[in-house]
C-alpha positions in Angstrom: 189.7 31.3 73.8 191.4 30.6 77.5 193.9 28.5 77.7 192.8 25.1 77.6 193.3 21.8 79.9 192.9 18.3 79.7 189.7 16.4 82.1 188.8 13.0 82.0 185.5 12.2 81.4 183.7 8.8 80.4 183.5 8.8 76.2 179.7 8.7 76.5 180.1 12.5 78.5 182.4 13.2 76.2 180.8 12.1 72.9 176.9 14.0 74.4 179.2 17.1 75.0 180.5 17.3 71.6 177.2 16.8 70.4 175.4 19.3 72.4 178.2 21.8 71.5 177.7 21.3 67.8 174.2 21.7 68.0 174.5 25.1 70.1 177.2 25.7 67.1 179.9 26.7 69.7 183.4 24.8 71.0 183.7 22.1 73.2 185.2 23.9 75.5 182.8 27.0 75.3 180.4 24.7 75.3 181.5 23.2 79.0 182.7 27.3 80.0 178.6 27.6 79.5 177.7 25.0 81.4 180.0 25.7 84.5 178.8 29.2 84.6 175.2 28.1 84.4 175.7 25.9 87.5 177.4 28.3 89.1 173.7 30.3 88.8 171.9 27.7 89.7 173.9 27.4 93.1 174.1 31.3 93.5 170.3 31.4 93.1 169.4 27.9 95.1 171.2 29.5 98.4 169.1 32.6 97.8 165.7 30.5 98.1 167.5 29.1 100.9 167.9 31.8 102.4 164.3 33.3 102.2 163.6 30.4 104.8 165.8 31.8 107.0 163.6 33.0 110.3 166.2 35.6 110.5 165.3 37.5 106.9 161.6 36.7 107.2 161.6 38.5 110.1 163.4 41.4 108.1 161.5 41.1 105.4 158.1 41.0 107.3 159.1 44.3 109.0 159.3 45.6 105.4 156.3 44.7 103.5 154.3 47.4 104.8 156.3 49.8 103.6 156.7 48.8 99.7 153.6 51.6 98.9 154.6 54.5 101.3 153.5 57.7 99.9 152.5 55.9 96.9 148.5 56.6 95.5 147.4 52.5 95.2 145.0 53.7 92.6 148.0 55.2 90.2 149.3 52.3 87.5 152.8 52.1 87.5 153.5 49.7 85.1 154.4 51.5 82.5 157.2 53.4 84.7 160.7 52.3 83.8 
């Protein structure tokens, strides 16, 4: 476990927290770790849809989209390929 540190938090935050992190059977502090990273994700991935309304990567993108099946048969199935 990291080192640990002390944040103030209303007792109804903290009292839901240690609830939630018994029910996912992990720490407190794991627990909070989790939920940091996963907001962390969320932002990461929110400024990526941001960005795909960004006139600047349409137009990239748009220049693009022809060539996603170059050389390829459309007829062949390629969903089993890994």
């Amino acid at each position: 476990m990291a080192p640990a540190t002390t944040i103030r938090v209303s007792e109804r935050a903290r009292d839901r927290l240690n609830e939630l992190a018994r029910a996912a059977s992990t720490t407190t502090i794991d627990y909070v770790d989790q939920l940091v990273a996963r907001l962390d994700e969320d932002e990461f991935l929110r400024r990526i849809a941001d960005s795909l309304h960004d006139p600047a990567i349409i137009d990239e993108s748009a220049e693009l989209d022809g060539t996603l099946m170059d050389g390829l048969d459309p007829v062949d199935d390629f969903s089993t390929w890994r």
